[in-house]
C-alpha positions in Angstrom: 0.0 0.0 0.0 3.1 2.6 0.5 4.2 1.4 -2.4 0.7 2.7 -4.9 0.4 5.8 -2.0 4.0 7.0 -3.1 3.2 6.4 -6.5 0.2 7.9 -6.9 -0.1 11.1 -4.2 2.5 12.9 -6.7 0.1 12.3 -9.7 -2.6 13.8 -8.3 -0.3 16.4 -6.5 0.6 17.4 -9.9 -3.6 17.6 -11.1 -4.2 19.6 -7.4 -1.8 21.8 -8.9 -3.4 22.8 -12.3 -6.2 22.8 -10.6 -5.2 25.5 -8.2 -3.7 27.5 -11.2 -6.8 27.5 -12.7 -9.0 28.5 -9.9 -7.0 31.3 -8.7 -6.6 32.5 -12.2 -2.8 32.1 -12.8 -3.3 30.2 -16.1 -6.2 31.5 -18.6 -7.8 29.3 -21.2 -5.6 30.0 -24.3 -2.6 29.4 -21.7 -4.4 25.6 -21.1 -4.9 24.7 -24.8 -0.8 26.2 -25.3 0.1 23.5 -23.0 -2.1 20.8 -24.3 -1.0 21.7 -27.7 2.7 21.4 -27.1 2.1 17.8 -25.1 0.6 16.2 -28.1 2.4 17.9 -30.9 6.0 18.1 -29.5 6.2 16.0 -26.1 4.3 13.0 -26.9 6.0 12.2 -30.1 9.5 12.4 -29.0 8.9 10.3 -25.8 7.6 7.3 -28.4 10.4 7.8 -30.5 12.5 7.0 -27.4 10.2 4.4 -26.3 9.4 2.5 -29.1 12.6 2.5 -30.4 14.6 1.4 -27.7 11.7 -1.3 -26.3 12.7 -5.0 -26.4 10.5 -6.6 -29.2 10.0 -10.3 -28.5 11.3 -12.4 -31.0 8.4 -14.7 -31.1 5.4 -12.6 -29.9 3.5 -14.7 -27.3 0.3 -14.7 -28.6 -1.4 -16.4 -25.5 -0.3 -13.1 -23.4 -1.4 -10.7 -26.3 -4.9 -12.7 -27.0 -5.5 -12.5 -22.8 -5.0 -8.8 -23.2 -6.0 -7.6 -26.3 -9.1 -9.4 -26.8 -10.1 -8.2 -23.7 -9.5 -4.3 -24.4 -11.1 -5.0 -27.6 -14.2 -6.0 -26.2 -14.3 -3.3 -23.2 -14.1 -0.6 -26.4 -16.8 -2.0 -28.1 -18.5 -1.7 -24.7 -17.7 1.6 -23.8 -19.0 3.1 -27.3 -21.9 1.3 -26.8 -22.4 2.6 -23.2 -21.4 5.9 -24.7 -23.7 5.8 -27.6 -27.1 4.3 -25.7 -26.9 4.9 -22.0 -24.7 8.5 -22.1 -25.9 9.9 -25.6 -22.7 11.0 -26.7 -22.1 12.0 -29.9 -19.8 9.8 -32.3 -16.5 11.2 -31.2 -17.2 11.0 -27.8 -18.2 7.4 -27.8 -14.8 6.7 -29.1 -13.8 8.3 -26.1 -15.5 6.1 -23.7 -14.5 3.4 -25.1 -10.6 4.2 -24.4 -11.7 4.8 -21.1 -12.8 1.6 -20.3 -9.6 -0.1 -22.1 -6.8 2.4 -21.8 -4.4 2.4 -18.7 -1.8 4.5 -17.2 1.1 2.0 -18.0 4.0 4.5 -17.8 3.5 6.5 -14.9 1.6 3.8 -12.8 1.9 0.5 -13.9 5.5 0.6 -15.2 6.3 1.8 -11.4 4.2 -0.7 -10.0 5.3 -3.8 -12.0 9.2 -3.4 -11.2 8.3 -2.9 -7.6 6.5 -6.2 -7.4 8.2 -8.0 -9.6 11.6 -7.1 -10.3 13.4 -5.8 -13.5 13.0 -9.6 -15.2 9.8 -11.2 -13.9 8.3 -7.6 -15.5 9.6 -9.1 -18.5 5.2 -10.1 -19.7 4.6 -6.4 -18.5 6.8 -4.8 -21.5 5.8 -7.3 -24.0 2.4 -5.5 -23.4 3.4 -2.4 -23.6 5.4 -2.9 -26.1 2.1 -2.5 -28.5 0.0 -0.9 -26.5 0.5 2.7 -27.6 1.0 1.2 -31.2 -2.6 -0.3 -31.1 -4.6 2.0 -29.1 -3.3 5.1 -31.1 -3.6 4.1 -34.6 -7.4 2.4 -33.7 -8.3 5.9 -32.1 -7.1 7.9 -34.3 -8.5 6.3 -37.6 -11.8 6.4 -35.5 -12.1 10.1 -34.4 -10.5 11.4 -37.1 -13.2 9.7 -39.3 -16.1 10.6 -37.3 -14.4 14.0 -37.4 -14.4 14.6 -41.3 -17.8 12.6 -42.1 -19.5 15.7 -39.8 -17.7 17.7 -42.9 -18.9 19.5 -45.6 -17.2 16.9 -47.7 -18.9 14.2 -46.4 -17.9 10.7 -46.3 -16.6 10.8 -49.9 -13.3 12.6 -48.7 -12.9 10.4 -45.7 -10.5 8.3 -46.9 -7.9 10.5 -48.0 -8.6 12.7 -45.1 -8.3 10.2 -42.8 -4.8 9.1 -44.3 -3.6 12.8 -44.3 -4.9 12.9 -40.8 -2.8 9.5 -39.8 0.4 10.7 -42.0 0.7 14.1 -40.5 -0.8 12.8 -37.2 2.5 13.2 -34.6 1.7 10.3 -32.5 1.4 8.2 -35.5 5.0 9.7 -36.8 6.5 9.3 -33.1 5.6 5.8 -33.6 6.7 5.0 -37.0 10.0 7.1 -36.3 10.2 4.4 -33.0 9.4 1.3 -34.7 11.7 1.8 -37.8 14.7 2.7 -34.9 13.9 -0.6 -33.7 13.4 -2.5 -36.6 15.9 -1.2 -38.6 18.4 -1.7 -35.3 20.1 1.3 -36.1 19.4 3.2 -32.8 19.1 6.2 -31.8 22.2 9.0 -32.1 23.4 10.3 -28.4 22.2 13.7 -28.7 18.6 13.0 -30.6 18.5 10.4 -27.6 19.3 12.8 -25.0 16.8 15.7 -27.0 14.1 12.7 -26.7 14.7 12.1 -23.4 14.2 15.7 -22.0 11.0 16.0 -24.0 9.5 12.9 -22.8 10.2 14.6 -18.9 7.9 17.0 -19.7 4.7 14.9 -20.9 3.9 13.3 -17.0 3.5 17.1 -15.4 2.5 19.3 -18.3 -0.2 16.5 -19.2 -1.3 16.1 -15.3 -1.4 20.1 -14.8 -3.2 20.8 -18.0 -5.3 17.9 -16.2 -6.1 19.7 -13.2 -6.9 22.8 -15.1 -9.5 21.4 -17.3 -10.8 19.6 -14.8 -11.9 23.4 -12.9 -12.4 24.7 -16.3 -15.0 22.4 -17.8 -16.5 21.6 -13.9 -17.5 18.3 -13.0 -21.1 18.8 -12.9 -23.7 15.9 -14.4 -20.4 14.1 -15.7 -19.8 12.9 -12.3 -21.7 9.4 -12.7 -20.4 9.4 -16.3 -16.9 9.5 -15.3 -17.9 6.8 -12.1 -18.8 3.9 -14.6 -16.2 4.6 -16.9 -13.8 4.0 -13.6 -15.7 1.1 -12.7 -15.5 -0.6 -16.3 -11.7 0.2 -16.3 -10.7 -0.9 -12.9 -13.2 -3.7 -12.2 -14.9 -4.7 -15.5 -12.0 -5.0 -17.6 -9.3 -6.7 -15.2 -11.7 -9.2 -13.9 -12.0 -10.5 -17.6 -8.1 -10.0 -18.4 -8.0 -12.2 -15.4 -10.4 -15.2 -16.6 -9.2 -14.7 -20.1 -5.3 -15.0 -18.7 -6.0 -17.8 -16.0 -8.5 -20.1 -17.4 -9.1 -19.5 -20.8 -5.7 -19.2 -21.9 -3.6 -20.5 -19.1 -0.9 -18.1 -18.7 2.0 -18.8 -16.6 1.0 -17.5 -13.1 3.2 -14.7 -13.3 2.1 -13.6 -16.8 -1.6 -14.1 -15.8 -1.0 -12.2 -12.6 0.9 -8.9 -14.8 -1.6 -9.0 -17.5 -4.5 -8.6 -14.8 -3.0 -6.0 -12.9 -2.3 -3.9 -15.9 -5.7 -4.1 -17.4 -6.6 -2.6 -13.6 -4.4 0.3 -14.5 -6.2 3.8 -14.2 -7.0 5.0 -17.3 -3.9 6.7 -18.9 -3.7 10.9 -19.6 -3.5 9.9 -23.2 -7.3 9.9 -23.3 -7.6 13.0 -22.3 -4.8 14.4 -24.4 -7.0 12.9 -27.3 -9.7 15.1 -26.1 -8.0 18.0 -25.7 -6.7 18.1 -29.2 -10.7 17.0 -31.0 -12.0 19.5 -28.3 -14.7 17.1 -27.1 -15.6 15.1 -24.1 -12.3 17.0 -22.3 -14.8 17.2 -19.1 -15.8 13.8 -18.5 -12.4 12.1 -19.7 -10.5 14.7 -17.1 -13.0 13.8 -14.5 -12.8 9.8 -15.2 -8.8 10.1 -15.1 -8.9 12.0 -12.0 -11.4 10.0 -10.5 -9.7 6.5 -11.4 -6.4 7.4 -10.4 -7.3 8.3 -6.9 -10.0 4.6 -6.8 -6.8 2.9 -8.0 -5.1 3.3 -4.5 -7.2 0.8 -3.4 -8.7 -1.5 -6.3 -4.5 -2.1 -7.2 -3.9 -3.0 -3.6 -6.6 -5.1 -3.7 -5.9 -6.7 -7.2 -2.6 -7.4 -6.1 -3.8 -9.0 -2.9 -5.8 -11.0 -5.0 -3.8 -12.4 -7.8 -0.6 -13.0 -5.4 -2.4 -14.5 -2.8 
């Protein structure tokens, strides 16, 4: 329990604090959207250049790990649009948005901490595997979906969505942080000492300027009638979608015991600051995805200690 409290108090020190800046006026709007904007076009990118390109790629990808995962993320999106479309009447975009918050974790600030803390550098080894598509994945999928419901509200209607779309995805930077990262790894060439080092003092800045501009929208947008929204999105991410990672991993696919346990812990994971970075830059849903991050984080004290009880024994 010191272990998540030490973890996570900093987090949502750093939210308290663009909250605070907001509410006492220190930071305006335009100031808000200035940070948001540099996050995802400049800070984001370079920290999955560095990233991707320097993960360890399995060889052989084990597929039982992946399928344990995966399919069940898959299945908590479908959920959460659904949810989003016929219980929360959201409009097209923001169901896309639920659905990454049901499925998307925090693995880098929270569960990368977590994971080497209970198991060690090695037995994390199942933990990075995961990871090690996750961004990839979740990224590209929600990008090629708000970016299509984006340009079929259009004039141009639905005949230009294709090549918006791949416009959108070429000049997209999180898409070209990733393709920069995976041809680095691929391609085993590595990355030069000082673009490393450049990489590596942008990707400082994404945890706090991502968490402040957190805090700040969270005062900015208010809370109001998105409270309960935000609450079952929690409960779908930290309850919902780590009790099937965990049938999926123990019984369905029989994992080894450490692999099942990592692959249900991380599917407990709060749901990560990229979601609301992705509504921040389609300016929509920005209240109840800073709400539902705020709100997981700070449940996640307590449903991590307990999943860990759980799955360790």
């Amino acid at each position: 329990m010191d272990i998540l409290i030490e973890i996570m108090l900093p987090v949502f020190g750093v939210v308290l604090f663009g909250a605070g800046a907001r509410w006492l006026k220190w930071i305006d709007d335009a100031g808000i959207d200035a940070v948001g904007r540099f996050v995802f076009t400049f800070a984001v990118p370079c920290l999955l250049v560095r990233t991707v390109g320097t993960a360890d790629l399995p060889a052989h990808p084990p597929y039982g790990l992946f399928a344990s995962f995966y399919l069940g993320a898959v299945v908590l999106f479908a959920a959460g649009m659904l949810v989003g479309r016929f219980v929360f009447g959201r409009p097209p975009m923001g169901q896309t948005l639920s659905g990454m918050g049901f499925s998307f974790g925090n693995t880098a600030m929270v569960g990368l901490p977590i994971m080497l803390a209970a198991y060690g550098d090695a037995g994390a080894l199942p933990f990075f595997m995961i990871l090690s598509i996750h961004g990839l994945i979740y990224f590209t999928a929600t990008t090629i979906l708000l970016e299509s419901q984006h340009q079929a509200g259009g004039r141009d209607g639905l005949r230009a969505l294709p090549k918006a779309v791949a416009h959108s995805l070429i000049t997209n930077p999180i898409i070209i942080g990733l393709a920069i990262g995976l041809f680095v790894n691929l391609s085993g060439i590595g990355l030069p000492g000082p673009i490393d080092q450049i990489c590596r003092v942008m990707q400082g800045a994404v945890p706090p300027c991502a968490l402040f501009v957190l805090g700040a929208s969270v005062v900015r947008y208010g809370i109001r009638g998105r409270v309960a929204q935000a609450a079952v999105v929690s409960v779908a991410k930290l309850v919902i979608f780590p009790a099937l990672v965990y049938v999926l991993a123990f019984h369905v696919f029989t994992l080894p015991r450490d692999w099942a346990e990592i692959a249900t812990i991380t599917a407990g994971l709060p749901l990560g600051l990229m979601a609301f970075v992705f509504s921040q830059k389609y300016g929509t849903g920005q209240a109840i995805t800073a709400t539902a991050v705020s709100m997981s984080t700070v449940a996640s004290l307590f449903t991590l200690w307990g999943l860990l009880v759980l799955v360790r024994g």
